[in-house]
N, C-alpha and C positions, 0 to 999 in steps of 0.2 A: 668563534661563532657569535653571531650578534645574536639581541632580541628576538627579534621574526625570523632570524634564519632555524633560533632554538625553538619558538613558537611554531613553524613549521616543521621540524621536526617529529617534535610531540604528539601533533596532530596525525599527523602521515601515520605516525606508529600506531596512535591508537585506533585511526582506519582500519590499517593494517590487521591488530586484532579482532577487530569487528566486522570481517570481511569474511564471507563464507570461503569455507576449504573449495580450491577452483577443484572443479571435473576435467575428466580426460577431455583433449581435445578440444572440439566446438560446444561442449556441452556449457564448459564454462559459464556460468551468466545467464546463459538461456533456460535453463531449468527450475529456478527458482520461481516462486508464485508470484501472483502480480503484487500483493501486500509487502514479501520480503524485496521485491526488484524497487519497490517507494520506497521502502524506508532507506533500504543502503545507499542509493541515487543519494536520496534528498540527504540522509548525515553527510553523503560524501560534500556537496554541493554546501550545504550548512557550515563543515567544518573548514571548507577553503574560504567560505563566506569570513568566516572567523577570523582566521589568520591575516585575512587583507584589512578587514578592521583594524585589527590590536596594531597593524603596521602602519594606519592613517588614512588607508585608500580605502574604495568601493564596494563592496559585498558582490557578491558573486550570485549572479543567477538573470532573472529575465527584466529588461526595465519596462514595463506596459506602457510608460508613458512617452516611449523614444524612441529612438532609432537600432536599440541593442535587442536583437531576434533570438538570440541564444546563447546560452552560460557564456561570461565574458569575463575575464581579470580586467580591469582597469585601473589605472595609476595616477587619476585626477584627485581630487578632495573628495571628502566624502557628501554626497549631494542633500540637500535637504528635501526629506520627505513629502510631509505633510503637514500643515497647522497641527492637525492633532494628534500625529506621530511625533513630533519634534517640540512643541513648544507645551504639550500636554500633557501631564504626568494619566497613564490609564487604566484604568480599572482592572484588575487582574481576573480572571475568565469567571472563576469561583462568585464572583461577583455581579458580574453583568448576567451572568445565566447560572445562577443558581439552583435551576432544577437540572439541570444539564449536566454536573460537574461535582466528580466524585474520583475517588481514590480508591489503590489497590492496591495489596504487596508484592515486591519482587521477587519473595522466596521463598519454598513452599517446606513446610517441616524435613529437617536434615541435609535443607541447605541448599538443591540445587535451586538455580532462576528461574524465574515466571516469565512467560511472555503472553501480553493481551494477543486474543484471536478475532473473537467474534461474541456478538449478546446472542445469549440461547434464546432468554426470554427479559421482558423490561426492568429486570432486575439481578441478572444474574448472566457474569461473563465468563466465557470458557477461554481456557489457559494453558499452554503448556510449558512442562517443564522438562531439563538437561540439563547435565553438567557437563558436556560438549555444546559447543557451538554450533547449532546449525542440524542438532539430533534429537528431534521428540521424543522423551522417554516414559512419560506420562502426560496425560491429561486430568486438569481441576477445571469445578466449577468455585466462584466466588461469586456468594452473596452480597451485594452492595448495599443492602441494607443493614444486616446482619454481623458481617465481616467474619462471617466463616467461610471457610475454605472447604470443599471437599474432592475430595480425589473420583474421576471416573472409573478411570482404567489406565493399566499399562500399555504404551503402545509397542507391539513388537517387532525385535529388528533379527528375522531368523541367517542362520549361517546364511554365508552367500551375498546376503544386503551389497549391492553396490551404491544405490541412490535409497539414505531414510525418508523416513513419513515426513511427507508435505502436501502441498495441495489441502487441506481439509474443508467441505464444505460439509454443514449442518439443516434443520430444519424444524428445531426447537424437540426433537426426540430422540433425532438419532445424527450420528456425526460418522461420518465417511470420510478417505484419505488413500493416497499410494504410495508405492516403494516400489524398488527396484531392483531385478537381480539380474543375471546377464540373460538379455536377451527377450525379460518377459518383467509385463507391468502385474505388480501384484495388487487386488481392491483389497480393503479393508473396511470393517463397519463396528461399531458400538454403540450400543441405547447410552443417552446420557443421562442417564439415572443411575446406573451403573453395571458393572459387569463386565467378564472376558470379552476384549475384542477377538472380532473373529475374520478369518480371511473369507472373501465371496468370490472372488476369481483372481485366475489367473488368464495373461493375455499375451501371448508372444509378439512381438513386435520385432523391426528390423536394425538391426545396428545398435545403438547409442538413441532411438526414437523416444520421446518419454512425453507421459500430459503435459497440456501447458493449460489446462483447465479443469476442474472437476466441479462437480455440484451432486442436488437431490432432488428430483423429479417422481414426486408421489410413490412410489414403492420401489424408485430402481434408481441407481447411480448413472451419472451420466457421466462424459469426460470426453477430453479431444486429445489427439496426439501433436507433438511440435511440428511432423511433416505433410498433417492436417487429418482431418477426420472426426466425425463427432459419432461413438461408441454411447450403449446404454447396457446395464446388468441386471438383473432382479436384486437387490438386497439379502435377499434368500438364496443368491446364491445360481447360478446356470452358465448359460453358455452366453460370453460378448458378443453384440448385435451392433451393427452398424446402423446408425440413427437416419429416414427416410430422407434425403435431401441434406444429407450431414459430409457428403463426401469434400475435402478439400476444407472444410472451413477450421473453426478453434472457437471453441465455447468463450463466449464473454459471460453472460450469467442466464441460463436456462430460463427461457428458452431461444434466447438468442445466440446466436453462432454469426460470425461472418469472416472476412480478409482484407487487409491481411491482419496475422495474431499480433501481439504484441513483442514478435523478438525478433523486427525488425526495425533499427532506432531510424534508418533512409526513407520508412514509409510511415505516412499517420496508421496507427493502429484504428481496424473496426468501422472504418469508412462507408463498407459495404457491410447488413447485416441480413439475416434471414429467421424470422421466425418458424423453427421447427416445428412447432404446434399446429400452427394454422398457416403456413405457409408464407407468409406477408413479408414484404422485404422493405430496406431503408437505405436509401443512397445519402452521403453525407452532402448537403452544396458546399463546396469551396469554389467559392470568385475568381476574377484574374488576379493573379498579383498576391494573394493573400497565401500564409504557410498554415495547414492546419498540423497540430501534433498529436492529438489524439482523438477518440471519439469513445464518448459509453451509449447507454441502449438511449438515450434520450436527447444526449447534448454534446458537442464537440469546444474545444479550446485552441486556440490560434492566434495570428497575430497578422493585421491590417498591413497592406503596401506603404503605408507610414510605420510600420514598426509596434503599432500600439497593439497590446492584447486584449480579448474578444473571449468571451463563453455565449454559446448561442445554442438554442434548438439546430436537431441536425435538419431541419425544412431547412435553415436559414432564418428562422424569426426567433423575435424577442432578445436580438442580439445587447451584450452589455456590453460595456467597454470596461477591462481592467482596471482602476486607480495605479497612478505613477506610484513608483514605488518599486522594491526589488524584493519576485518573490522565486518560492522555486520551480522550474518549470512544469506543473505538473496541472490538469486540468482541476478546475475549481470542484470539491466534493461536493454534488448535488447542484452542480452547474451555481454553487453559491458561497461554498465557504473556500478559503486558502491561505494561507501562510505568509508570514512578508517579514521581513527586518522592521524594528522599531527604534527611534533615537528619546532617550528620556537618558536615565543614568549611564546610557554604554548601549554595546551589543545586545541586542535582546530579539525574542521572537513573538511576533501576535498572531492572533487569528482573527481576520476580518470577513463580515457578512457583504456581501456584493449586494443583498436585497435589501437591507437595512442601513448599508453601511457606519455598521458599529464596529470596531477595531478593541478587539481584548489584549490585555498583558499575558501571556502564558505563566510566564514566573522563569522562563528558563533565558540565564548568563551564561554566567561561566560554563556549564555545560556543553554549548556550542563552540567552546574554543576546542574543551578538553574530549568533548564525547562525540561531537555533530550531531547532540542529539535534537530533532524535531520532530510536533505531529503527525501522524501519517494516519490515511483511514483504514480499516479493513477493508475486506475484499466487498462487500457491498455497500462500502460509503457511508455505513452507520454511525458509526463512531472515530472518532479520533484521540490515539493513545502517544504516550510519551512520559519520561522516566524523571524525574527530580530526586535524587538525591536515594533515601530510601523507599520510595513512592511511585507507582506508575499513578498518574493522571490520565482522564477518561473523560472524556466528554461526546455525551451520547446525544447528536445533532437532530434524534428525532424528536428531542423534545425541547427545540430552539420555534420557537413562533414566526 
């Protein structure tokens, strides 16, 4: 076995254990939130990025500035970036945005991992912890000023559990999530200040059906299923209600709902949306000629009949054009930040500003060979987290100018 065949290897494996336990069936993949469906994508994506590096060739992902529309292996030299990605040694994130860029632990007393979720409040992120893979067993808040840890609540997994707590949306008091047992979605809720979580309904549903969305809309949980539907609960607890004008769609984030959801990889997600609230709807423009691959409540990501990639308002205006460069497919968080390969000492990962265009160091190498680890945001594009060594790194974008 050569170098890269061993380099390949290695990587695959360690994929492999960072790869959620698959579901029966179709459930496979599709059930996962849209936070954990980025990050695994993007390490998968990163760590084959890796492997064609360390072997001489091409990083793996989308070129904005060419003719390559979708993840591709290629076997040419490795191309050159940018003046200021290639010949630039750059500033590492901590640096360029320092009020931005802070630090957190991976492991919370006795040992199980931390995983970033979401900022409660501008100072303090909620966390969970497991010592399975892929099984909430607790939730922490982490003060980042402070760097104290404290623990919420347990999250419970009662006999029966076929699908654990996922999904969790928040709203700076209280923090919501499901599970699953056969045949019936169960809600869950806890004050994050602390205390017993507690169940708020239960929802029978058909087959293997399960959210593919959940949120918090003023005193009542809302949430969609994968074969469409957008559902509401009290908090306190009563009977599932079907949301007025919610039939057929998948919550993107409250109050918008549209089609199709995101777990269909043949169709741009969220193209069409519908404001539940007030009624008002958004058709995405896509051109002739042009692929779009995703849409959120504001801006869609794609790439030109020349191949070049694009973030733009869903009207169609204030379109940008991606900078050449290999990033990973994923639309720009806030229609402005995203991810790319960097050439200075080796393999490496930045985050560049599409409004300013300023290109940061993350700090992360060898990790991307050995872990595919990369940035990735929460589920509301707040923040973007990622793991170094004994460290998750955080970098909370709302407070980038």
């Amino acid at each position: 076995m050569n170098h890269v065949e061993d380099t390949l290897r290695r990587t695959l494996e360690n994929a492999a254990r960072q790869a959620p336990t698959a579901l029966p069936g179709t459930l496979a993949g599709r059930l996962e939130t849209r936070h954990q469906r980025r990050r695994h994508r993007a390490q998968a994506l990163l760590a084959a990025a890796a492997v064609v590096l360390v072997a001489g060739g091409t990083a793996v992902g989308l070129r904005a500035g060419g003719g390559t529309t979708m993840p591709a292996a290629r076997s040419s030299p490795t191309p050159s970036l940018s003046a200021t990605a290639s010949a630039v040694a750059l500033e590492p994130v901590e640096k360029v945005w320092p009020q931005a860029a802070w630090t957190a632990p991976v492991r919370a007393p006795g040992g199980p991992e931390l995983r970033p979720m979401a900022m409660i409040d501008d100072r303090t992120l909620l966390m969970s912890a497991g010592r399975t893979f892929g099984k909430v067993e607790t939730l922490y808040a982490y003060d980042s000023a402070t760097g104290d840890l404290r623990r919420i609540t347990d999250v419970p997994a009662p006999k029966g559990t076929t699908l654990f707590a996922t999904g969790f949306g928040l709203d700076g008091t209280r923090v919501a999530w499901w599970t699953m047992t056969k045949g019936v979605v169960h809600i869950w809720a806890a004050a994050l200040d602390g205390g017993r979580a507690r169940p708020v309904a239960g929802h029978p549903v058909d087959g293997d059906d399960a959210p593919d969305g959940l949120g918090l809309a003023g005193d009542d949980v809302v949430f969609s299923l994968a074969n469409g539907g957008v559902y509401r609960v009290p908090l306190t607890g009563g009977p599932v209600m079907p949301v007025p004008d919610g039939a057929g769609l998948h919550l993107l984030s409250w109050p918008w709902a549209g089609t199709p959801g995101a777990g269909d990889p043949r169709r741009p997600a969220f193209t069409k949306l519908v404001n539940l609230a007030t009624g008002q709807t958004s058709t995405a423009v896509v051109r002739d000629g042009e692929r779009v691959y995703a849409c959120g409540v504001r801006s869609c990501f794609g790439t030109a009949p020349d191949g070049k990639a694009f973030t733009r308002a869903r009207d169609g205006s204030r379109q940008k054009e991606i900078p050449s460069g290999y990033l990973v497919p994923e639309p720009p968080v806030q229609s402005r930040f995203y991810v790319r390969n960097i050439r200075d000492d080796g393999p490496g990962i930045g985050l560049y500003d599409l409004v300013t265009g300023t290109l940061a160091d993350t700090g992360i190498r060898e990790e991307v060979a050995t872990r595919g680890e990369i940035p990735v945001p929460d589920a509301a594009g707040r923040i973007m987290t990622y793991r170094l060594k004994n460290r998750y790194h955080v970098i909370d974008l709302s407070k980038i100018p």
